[in-house]
gemmi code that builds the backbone of each chain (N, CA, C; Angstrom):
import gemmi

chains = {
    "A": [
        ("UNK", (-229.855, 56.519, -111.550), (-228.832, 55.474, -111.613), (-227.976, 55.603, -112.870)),
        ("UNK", (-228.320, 56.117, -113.771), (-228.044, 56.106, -115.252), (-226.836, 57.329, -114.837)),
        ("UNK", (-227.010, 58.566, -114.148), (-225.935, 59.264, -113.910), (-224.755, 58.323, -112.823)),
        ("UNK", (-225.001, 58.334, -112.210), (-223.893, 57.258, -111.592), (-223.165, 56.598, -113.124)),
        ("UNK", (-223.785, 55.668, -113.534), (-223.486, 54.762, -114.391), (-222.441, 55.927, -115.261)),
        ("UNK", (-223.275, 56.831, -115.507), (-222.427, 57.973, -116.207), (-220.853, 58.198, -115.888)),
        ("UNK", (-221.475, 58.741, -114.745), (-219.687, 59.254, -113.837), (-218.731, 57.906, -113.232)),
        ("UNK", (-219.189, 56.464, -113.300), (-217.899, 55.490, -112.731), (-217.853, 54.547, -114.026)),
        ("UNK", (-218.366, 54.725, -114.856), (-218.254, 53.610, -115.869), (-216.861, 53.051, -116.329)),
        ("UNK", (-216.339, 54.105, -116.122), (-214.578, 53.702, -116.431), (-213.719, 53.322, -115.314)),
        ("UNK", (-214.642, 53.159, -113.747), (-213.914, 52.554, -112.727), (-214.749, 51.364, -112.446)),
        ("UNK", (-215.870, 51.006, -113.186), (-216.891, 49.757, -112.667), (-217.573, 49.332, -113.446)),
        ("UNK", (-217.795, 48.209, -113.495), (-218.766, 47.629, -114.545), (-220.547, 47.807, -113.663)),
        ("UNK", (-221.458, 47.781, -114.589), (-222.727, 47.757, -114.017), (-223.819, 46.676, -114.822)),
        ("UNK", (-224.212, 46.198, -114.305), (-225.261, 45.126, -114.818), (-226.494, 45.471, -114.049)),
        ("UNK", (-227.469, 45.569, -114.933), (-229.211, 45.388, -114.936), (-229.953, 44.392, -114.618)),
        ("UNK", (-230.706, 43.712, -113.343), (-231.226, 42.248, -113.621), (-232.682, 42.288, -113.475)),
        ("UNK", (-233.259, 42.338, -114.414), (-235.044, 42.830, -114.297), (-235.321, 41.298, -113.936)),
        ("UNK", (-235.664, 42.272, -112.996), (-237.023, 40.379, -112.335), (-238.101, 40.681, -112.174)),
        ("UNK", (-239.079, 39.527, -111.551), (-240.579, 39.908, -111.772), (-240.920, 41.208, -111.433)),
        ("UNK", (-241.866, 41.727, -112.363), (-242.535, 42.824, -112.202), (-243.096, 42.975, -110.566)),
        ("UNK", (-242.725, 44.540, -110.093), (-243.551, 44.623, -108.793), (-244.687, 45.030, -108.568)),
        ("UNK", (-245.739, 45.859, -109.848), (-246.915, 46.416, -109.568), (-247.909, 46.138, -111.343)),
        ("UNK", (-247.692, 44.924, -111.498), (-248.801, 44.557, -112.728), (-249.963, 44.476, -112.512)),
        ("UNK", (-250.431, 44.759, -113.712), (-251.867, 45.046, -114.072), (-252.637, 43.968, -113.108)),
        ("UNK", (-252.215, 42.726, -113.079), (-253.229, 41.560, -112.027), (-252.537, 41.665, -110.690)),
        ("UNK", (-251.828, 42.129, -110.220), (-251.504, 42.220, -108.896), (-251.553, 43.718, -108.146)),
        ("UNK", (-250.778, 44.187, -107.981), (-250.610, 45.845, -106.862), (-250.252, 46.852, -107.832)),
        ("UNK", (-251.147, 47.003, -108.837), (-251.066, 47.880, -109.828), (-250.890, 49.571, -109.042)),
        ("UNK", (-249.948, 50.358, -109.861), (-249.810, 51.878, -108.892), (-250.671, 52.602, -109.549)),
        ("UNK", (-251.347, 53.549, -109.314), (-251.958, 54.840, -110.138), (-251.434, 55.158, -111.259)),
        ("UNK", (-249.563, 55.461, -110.819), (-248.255, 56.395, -110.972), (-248.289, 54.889, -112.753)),
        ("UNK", (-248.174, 54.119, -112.438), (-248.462, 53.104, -113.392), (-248.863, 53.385, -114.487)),
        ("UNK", (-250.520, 53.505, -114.741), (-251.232, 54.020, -115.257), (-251.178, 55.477, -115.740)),
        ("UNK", (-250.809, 56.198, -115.282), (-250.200, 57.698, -115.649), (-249.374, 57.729, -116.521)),
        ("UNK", (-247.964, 56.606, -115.481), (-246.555, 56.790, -117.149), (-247.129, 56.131, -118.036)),
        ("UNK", (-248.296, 55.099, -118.250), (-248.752, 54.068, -119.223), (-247.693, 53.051, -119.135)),
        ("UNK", (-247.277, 52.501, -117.818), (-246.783, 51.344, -117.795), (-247.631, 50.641, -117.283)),
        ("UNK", (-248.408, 49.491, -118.103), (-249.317, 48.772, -117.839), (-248.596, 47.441, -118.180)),
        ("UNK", (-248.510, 46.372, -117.703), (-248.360, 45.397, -118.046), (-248.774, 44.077, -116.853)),
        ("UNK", (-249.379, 42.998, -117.158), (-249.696, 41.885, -116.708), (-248.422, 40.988, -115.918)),
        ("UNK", (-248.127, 40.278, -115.350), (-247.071, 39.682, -114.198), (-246.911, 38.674, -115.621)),
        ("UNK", (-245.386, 38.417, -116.050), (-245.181, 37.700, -117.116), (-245.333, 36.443, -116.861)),
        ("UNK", (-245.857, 35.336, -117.510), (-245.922, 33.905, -117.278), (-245.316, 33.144, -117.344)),
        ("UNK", (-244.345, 33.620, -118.628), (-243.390, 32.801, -119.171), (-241.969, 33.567, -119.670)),
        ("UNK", (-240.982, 33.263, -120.052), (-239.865, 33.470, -120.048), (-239.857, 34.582, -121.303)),
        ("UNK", (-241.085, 34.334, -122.284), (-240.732, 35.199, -123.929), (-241.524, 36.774, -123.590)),
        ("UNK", (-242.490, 36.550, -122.477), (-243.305, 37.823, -121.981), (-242.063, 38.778, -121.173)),
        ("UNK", (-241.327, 38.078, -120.034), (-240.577, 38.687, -119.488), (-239.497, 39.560, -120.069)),
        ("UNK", (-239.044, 38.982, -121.703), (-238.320, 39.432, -122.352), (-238.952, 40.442, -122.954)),
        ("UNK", (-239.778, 40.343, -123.371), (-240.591, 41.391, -124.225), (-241.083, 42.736, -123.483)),
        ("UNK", (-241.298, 42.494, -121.797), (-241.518, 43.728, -121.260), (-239.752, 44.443, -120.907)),
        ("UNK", (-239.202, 43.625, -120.660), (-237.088, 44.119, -120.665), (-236.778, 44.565, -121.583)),
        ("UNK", (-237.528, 44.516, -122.858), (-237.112, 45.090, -124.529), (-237.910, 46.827, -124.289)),
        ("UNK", (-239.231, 46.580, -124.030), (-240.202, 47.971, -124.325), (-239.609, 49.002, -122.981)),
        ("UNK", (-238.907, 48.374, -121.978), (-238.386, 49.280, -121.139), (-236.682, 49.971, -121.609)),
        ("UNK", (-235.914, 49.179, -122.278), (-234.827, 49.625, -122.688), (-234.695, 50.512, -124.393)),
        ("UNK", (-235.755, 50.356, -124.786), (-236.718, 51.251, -125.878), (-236.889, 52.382, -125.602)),
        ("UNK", (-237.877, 52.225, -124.479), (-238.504, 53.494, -124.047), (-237.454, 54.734, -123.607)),
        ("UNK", (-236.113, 53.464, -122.820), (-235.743, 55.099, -121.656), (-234.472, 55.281, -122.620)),
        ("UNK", (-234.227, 54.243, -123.590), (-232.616, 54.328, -124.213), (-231.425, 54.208, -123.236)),
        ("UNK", (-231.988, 52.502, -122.785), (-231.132, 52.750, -120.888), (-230.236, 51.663, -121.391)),
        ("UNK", (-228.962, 52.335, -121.250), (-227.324, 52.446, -121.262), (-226.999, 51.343, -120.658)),
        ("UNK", (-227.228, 50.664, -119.050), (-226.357, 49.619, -119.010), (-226.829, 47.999, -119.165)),
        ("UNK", (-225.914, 47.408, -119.318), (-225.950, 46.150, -119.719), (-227.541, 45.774, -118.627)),
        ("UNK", (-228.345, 44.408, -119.486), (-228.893, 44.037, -118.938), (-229.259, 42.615, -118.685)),
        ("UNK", (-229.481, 42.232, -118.556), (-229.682, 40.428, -117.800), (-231.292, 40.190, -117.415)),
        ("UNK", (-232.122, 39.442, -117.905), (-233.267, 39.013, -117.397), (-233.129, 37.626, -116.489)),
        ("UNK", (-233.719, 38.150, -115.245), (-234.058, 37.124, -114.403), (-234.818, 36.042, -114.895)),
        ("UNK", (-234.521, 34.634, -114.765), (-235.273, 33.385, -115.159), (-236.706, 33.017, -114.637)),
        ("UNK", (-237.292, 32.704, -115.523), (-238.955, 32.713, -114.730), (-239.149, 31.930, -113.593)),
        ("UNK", (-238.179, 31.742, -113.226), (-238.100, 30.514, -112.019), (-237.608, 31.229, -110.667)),
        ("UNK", (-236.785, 32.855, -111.124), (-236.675, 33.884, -110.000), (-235.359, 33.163, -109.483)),
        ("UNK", (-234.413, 32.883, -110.145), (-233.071, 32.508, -109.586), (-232.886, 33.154, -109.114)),
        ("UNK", (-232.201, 34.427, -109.752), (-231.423, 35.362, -109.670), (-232.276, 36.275, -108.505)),
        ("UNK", (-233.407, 36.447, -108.366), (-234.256, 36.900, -107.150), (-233.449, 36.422, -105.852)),
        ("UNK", (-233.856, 34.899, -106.042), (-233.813, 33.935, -104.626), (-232.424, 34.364, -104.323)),
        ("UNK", (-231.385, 34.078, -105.413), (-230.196, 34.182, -105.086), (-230.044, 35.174, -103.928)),
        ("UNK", (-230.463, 36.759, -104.102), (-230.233, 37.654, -104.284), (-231.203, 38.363, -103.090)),
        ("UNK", (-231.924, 37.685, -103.102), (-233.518, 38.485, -101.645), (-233.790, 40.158, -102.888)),
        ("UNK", (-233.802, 40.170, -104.028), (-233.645, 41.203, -104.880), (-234.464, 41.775, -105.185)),
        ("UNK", (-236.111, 41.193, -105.004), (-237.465, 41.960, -105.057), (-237.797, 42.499, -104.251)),
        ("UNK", (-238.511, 43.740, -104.667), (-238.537, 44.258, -106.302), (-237.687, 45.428, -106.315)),
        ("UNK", (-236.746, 45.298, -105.284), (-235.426, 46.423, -106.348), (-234.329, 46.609, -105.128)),
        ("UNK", (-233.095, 46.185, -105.374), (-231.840, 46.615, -104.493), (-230.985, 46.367, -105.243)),
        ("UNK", (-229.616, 47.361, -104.452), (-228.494, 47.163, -105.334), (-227.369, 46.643, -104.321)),
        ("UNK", (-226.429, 45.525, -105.260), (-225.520, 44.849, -104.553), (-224.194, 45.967, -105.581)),
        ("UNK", (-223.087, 45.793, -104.897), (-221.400, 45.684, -105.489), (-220.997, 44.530, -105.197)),
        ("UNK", (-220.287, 43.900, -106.183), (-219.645, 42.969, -106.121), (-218.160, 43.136, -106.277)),
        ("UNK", (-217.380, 43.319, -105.243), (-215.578, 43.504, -105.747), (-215.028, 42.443, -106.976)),
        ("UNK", (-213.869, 43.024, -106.750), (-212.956, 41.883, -107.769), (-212.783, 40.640, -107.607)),
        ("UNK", (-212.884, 40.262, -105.996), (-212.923, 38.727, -105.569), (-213.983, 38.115, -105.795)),
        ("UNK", (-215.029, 38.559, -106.446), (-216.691, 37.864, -106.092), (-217.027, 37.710, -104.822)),
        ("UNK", (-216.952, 38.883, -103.956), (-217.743, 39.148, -102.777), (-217.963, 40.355, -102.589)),
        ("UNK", (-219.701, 40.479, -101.956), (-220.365, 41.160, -101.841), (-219.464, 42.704, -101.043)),
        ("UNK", (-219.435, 43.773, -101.564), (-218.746, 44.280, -101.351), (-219.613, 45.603, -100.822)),
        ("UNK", (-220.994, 45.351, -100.677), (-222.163, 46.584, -100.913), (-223.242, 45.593, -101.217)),
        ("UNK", (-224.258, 45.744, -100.052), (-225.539, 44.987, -100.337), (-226.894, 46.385, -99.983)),
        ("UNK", (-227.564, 46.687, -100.183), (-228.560, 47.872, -100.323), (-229.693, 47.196, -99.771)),
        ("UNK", (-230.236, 48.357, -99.048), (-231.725, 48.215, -98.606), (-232.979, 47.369, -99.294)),
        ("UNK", (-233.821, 46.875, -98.999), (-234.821, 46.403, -99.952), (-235.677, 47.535, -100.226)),
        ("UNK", (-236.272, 47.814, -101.539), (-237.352, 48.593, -102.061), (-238.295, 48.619, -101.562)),
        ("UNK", (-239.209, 49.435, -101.595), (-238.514, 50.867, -102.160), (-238.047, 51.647, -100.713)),
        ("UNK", (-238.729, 51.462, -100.205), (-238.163, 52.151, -98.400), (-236.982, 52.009, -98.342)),
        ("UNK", (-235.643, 51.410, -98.931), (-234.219, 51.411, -98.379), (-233.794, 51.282, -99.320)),
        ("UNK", (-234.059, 51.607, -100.574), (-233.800, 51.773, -101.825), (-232.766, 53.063, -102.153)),
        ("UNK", (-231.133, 52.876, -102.206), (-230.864, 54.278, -102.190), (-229.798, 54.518, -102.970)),
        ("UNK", (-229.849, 54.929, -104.348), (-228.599, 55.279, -105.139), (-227.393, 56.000, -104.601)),
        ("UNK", (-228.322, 56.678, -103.405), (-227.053, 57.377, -103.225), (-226.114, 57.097, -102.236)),
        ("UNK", (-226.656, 55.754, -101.678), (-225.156, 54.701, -100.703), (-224.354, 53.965, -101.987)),
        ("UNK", (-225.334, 54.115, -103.429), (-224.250, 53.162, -103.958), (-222.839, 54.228, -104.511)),
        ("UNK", (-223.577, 55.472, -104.961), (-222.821, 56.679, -105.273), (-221.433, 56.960, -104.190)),
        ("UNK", (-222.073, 56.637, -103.176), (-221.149, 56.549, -102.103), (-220.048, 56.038, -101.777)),
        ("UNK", (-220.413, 54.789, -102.364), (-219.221, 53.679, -102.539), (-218.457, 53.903, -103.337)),
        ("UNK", (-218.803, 54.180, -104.474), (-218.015, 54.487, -105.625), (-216.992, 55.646, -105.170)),
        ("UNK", (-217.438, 56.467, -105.057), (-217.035, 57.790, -104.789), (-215.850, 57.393, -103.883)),
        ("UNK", (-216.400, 57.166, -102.641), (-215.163, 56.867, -101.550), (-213.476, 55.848, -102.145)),
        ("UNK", (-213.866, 55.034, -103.187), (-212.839, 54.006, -103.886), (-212.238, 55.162, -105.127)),
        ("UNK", (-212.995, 55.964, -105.619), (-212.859, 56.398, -106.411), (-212.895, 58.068, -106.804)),
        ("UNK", (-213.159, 58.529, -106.315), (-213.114, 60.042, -105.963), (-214.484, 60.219, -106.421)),
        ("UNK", (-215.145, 61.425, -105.966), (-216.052, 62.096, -106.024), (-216.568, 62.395, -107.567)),
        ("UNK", (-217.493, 62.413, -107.947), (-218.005, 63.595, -109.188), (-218.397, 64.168, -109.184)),
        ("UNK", (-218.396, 65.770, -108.745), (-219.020, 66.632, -108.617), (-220.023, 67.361, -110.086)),
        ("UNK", (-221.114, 67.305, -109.552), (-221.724, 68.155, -111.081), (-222.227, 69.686, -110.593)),
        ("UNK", (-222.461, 70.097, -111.793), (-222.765, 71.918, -111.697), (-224.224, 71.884, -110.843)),
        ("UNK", (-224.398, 72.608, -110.038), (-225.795, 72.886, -109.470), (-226.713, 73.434, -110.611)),
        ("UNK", (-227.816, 72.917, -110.799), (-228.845, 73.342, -111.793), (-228.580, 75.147, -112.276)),
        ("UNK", (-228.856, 75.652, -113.171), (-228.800, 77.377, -113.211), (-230.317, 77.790, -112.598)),
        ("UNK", (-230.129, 78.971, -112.029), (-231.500, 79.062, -112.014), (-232.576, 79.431, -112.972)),
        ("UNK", (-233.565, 79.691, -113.158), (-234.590, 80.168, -114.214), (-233.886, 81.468, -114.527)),
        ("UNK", (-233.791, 81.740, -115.190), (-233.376, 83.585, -116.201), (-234.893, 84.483, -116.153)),
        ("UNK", (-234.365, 85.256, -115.776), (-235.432, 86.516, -115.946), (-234.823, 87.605, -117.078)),
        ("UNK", (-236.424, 87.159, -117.281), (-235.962, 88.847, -118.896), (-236.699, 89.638, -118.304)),
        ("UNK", (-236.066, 90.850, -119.173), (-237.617, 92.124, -118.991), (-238.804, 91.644, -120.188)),
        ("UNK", (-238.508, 91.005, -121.086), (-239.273, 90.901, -121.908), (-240.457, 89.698, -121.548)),
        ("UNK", (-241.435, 90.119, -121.607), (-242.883, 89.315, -121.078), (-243.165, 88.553, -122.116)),
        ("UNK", (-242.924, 86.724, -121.822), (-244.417, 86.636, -122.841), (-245.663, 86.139, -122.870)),
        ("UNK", (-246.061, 86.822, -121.315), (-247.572, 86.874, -120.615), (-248.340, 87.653, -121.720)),
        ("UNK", (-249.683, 86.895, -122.137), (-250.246, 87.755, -123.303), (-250.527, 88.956, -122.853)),
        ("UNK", (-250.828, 90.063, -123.867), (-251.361, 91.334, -123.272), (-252.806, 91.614, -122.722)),
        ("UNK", (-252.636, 92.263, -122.046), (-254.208, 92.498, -121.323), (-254.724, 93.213, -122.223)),
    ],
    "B": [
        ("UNK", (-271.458, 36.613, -72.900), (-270.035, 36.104, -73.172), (-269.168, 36.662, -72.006)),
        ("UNK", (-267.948, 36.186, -71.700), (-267.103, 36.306, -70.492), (-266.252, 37.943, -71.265)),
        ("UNK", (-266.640, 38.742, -70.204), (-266.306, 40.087, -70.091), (-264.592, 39.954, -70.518)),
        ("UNK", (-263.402, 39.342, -70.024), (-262.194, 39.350, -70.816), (-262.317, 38.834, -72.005)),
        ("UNK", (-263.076, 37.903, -72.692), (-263.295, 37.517, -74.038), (-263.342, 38.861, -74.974)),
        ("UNK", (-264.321, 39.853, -74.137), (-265.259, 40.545, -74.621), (-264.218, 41.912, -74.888)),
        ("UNK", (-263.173, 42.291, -74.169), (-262.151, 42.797, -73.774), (-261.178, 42.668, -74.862)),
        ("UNK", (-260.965, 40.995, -74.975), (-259.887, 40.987, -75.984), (-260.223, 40.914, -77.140)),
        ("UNK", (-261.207, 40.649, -77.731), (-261.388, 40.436, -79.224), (-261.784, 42.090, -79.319)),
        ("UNK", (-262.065, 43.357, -78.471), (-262.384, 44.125, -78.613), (-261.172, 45.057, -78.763)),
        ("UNK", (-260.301, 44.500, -78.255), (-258.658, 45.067, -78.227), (-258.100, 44.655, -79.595)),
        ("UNK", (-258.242, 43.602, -79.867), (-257.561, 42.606, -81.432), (-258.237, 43.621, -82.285)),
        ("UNK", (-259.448, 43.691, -82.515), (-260.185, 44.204, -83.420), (-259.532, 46.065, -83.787)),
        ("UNK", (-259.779, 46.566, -82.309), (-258.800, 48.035, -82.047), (-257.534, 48.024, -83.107)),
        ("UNK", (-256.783, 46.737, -82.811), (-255.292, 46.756, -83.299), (-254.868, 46.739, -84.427)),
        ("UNK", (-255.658, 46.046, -84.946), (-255.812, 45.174, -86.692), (-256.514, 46.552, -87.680)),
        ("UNK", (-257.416, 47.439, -87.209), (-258.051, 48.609, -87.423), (-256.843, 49.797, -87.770)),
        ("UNK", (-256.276, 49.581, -86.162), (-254.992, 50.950, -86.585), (-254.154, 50.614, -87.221)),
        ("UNK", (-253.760, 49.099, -87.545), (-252.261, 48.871, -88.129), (-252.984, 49.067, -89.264)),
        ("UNK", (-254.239, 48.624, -90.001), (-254.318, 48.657, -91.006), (-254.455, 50.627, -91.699)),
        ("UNK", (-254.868, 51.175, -90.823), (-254.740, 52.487, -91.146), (-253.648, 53.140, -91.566)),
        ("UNK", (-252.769, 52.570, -90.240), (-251.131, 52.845, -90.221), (-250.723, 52.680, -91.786)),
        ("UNK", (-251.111, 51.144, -91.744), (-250.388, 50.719, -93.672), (-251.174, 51.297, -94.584)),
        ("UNK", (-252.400, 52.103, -94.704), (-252.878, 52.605, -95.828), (-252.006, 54.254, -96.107)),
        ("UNK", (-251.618, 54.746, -94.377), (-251.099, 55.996, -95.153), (-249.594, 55.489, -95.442)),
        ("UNK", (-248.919, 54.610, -95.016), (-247.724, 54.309, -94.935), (-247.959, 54.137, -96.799)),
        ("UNK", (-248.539, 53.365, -97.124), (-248.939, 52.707, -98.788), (-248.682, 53.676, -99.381)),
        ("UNK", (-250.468, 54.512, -98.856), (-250.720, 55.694, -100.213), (-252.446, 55.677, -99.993)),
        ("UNK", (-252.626, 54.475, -99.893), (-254.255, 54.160, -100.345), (-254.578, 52.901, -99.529)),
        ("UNK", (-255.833, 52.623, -98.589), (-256.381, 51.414, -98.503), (-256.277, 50.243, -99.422)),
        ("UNK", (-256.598, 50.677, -100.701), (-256.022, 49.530, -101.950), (-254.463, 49.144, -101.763)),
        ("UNK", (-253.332, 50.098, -101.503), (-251.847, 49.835, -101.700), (-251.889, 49.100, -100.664)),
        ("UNK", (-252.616, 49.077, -99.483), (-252.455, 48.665, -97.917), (-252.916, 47.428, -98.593)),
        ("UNK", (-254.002, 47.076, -98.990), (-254.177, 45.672, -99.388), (-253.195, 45.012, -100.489)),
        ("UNK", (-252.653, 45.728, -101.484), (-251.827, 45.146, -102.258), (-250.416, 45.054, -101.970)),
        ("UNK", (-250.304, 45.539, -100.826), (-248.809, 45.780, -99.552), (-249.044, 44.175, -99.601)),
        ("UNK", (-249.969, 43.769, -98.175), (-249.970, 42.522, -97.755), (-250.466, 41.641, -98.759)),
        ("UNK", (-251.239, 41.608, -99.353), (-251.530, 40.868, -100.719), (-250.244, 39.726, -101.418)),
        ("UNK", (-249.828, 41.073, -102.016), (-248.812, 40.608, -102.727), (-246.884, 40.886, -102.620)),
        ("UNK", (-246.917, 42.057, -101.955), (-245.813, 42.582, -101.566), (-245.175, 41.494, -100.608)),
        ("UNK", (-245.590, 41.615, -99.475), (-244.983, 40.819, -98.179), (-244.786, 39.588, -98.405)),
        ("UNK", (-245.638, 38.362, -99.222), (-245.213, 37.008, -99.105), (-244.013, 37.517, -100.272)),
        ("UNK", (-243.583, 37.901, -100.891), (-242.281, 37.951, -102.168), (-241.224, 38.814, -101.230)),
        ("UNK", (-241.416, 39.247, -100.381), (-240.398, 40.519, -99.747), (-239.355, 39.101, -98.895)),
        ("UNK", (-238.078, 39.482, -99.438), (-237.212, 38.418, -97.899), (-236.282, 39.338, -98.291)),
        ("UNK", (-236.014, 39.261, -97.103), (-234.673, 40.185, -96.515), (-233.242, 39.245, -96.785)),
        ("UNK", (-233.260, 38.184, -96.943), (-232.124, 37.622, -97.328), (-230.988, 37.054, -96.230)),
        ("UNK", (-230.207, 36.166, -96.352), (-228.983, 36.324, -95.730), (-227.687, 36.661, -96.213)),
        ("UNK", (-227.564, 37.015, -97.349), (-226.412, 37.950, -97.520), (-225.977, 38.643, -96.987)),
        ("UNK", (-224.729, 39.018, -96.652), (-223.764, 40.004, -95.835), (-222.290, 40.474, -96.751)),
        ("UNK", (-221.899, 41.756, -96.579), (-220.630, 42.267, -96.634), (-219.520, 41.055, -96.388)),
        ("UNK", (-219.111, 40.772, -97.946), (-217.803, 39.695, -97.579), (-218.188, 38.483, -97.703)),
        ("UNK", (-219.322, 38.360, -97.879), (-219.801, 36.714, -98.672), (-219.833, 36.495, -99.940)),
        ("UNK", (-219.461, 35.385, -100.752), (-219.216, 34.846, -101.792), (-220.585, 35.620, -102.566)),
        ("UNK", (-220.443, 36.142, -103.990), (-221.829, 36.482, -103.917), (-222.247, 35.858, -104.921)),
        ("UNK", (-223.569, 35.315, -105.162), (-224.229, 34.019, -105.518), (-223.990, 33.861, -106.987)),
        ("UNK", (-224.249, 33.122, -107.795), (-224.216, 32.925, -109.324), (-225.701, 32.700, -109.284)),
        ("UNK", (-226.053, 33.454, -110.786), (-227.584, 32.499, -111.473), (-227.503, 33.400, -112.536)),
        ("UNK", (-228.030, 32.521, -113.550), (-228.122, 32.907, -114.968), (-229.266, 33.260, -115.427)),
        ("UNK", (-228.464, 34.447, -116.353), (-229.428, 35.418, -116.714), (-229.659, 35.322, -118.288)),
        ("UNK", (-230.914, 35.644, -118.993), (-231.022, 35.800, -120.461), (-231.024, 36.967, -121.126)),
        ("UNK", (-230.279, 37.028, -121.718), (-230.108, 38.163, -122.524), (-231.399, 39.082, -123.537)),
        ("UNK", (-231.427, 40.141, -123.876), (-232.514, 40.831, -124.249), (-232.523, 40.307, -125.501)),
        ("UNK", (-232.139, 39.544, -126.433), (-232.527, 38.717, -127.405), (-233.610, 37.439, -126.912)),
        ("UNK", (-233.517, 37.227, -125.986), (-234.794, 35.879, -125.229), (-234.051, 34.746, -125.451)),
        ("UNK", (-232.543, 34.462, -126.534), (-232.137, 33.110, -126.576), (-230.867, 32.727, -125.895)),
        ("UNK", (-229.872, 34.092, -125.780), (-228.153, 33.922, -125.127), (-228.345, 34.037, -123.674)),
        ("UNK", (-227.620, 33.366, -122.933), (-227.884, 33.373, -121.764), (-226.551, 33.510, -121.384)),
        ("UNK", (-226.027, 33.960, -119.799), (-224.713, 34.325, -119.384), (-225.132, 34.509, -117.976)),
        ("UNK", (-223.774, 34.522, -116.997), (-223.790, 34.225, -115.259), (-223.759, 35.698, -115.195)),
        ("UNK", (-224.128, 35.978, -113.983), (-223.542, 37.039, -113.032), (-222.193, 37.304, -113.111)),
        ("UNK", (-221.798, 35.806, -112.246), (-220.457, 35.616, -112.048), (-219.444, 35.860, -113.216)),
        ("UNK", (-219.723, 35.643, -114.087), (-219.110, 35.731, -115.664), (-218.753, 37.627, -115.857)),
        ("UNK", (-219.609, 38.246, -114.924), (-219.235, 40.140, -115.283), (-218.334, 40.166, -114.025)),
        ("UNK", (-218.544, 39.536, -112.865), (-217.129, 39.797, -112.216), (-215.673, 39.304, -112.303)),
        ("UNK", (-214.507, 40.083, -111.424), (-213.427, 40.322, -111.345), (-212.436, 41.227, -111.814)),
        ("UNK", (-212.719, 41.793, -112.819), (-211.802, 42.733, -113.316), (-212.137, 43.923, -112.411)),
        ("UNK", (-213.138, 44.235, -112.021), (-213.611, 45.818, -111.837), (-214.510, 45.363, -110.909)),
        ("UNK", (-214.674, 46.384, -109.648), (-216.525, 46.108, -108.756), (-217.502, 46.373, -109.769)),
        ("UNK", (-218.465, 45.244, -109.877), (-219.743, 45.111, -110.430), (-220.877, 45.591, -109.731)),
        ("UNK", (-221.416, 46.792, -109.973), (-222.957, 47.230, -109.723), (-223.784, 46.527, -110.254)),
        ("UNK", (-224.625, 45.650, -109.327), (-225.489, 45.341, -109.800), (-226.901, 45.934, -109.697)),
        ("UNK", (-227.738, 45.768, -110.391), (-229.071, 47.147, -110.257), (-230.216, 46.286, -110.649)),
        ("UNK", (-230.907, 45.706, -109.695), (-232.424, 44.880, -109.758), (-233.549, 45.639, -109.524)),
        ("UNK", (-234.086, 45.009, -110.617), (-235.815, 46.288, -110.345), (-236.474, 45.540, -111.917)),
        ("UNK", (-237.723, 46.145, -111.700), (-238.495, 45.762, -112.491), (-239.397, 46.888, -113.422)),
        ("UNK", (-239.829, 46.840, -114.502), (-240.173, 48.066, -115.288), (-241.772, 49.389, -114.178)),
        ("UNK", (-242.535, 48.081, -113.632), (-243.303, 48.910, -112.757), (-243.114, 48.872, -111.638)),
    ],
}
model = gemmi.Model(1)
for chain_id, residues in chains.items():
    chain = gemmi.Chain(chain_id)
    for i, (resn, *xyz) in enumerate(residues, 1):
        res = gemmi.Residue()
        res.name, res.seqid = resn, gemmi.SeqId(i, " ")
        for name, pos in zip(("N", "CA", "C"), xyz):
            atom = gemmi.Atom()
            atom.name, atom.element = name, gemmi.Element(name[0])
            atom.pos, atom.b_iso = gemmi.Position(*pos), 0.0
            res.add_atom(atom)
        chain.add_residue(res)
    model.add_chain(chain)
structure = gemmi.Structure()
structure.add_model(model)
structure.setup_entities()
C-alpha cells in the first residue's frame, strides 16, 4: 500500500484508520503473529489503542497519515471496516470505491486500479534478475 | 429411537463435521477454524454502503492520544484513500 501511496500521492490524499486489533494475544492470535513478534492483547481503552498505532508506525516508518479508531469502533460501524478494507472517497464526499472485506477481498490492487484509471498508470521496472559471476563464493572443497 | 430421528441427527452431525473441516483448511488450522467463528464472524458485517453514497463521518484520534479530527475534515480537495486495518 505504501507503494501506491508512493506513486498517487500528488493526485490523492490517503488516510490510515487502525481499529481494533484482528488477531490479539486473547482472541485469534496467528502463528505469522508470533514469528513477526507482533504480540499484543485486544486494547481496552483508548491510551492502549494509541500506544499499539505508535509501535506500528515506529516499526515500519509508515508514511501515511493516520487516525485511530475510537474505542467505541465508530469509525468501524461507520464503515463495516473490520479488520481491513479500503474505501475512496471523491471530492463530493461520496464513496467513490468501497473494497472487499479482509482478508479474502482484501485487494490493493482494485484500489491501484482506480487510481490509475483517473490518473494514469505507474509503471515500475520489473525486479533485475540475480547476476551470475564466475567467481564462487561456495567455500572450497 | 425413530429411524428418521436417527437419520437426521446422523446427517446434521455429517454436516457440521465437513463444514467444520472445510473451515479449518479454508483458516489454516482447526484452532483458526475456531478463532474464524469465535471471534471473526460475530465482528465481520458486510455493511450497507454502496458506490455514490454520502460517506459516513466519525472521529478519529490522532497518534499523540489527545487531538482528535473527522474523516470528513480530509475530504474534498482530492479522492481520499482510505486504508483500515489493524497492526495484527
Amino acid at each position: 500500500m505504501v507503494q501506491i501511496f508512493n506513486d498517487y500521492k500528488d493526485h490523492a490524499d490517503f488516510l490510515t484508520v487502525y481499529v481494533r486489533e484482528a488477531h490479539p494475544t486473547d482472541e485469534w492470535q496467528m502463528k505469522s503473529n508470533v514469528k513477526d513478534d507482533v504480540c499484543y492483547a485486544q486494547p481496552k481503552n483508548l491510551a492502549q489503542r494509541v500506544a499499539i498505532a505508535n509501535d506500528f508506525i515506529k516499526r515500519f516508518n509508515y508514511p501515511i497519515e493516520f487516525g485511530i479508531d475510537d474505542i467505541n469502533d465508530a469509525a468501524d460501524g461507520a464503515y463495516s471496516a473490520w479488520p481491513e478494507r479500503f474505501y475512496i472517497i471523491d471530492e463530493k464526499g461520496r464513496i467513490a470505491y468501497r473494497g472487499g472485506m479482509g482478508p479474502f477481498h482484501y485487494d490493493p490492487k482494485e484500489v491501484r486500479a482506480w487510481l490509475a484509471q483517473r490518473y494514469g498508470e505507474v509503471k515500475h521496472d520489473a525486479p533485475a534478475p540475480p547476476t551470475t559471476t564466475t567467481s564462487s563464493t561456495a567455500p572450497a572443497s | 429411537m425413530n429411524p428418521i430421528w436417527k437419520w437426521t441427527i446422523g446427517i446434521v452431525l455429517v454436516l457440521l463435521i465437513a463444514a467444520f473441516i472445510g473451515l479449518s483448511v479454508m483458516a489454516g488450522s482447526p484452532k483458526d477454524a475456531y478463532g474464524m467463528v469465535r471471534y471473526a464472524f460475530p465482528h465481520m458485517h458486510r455493511g450497507t454502503l454502496k458506490v455514490g453514497d454520502d460517506a459516513p463521518d466519525a472521529r478519529l484520534v490522532s497518534l499523540d492520544g489527545s487531538n482528535h479530527f473527522h474523516i470528513r475534515e480530509k475530504t474534498g480537495a482530492r479522492p481520499l484513500v482510505v486504508i483500515f486495518g489493524s497492526y495484527t
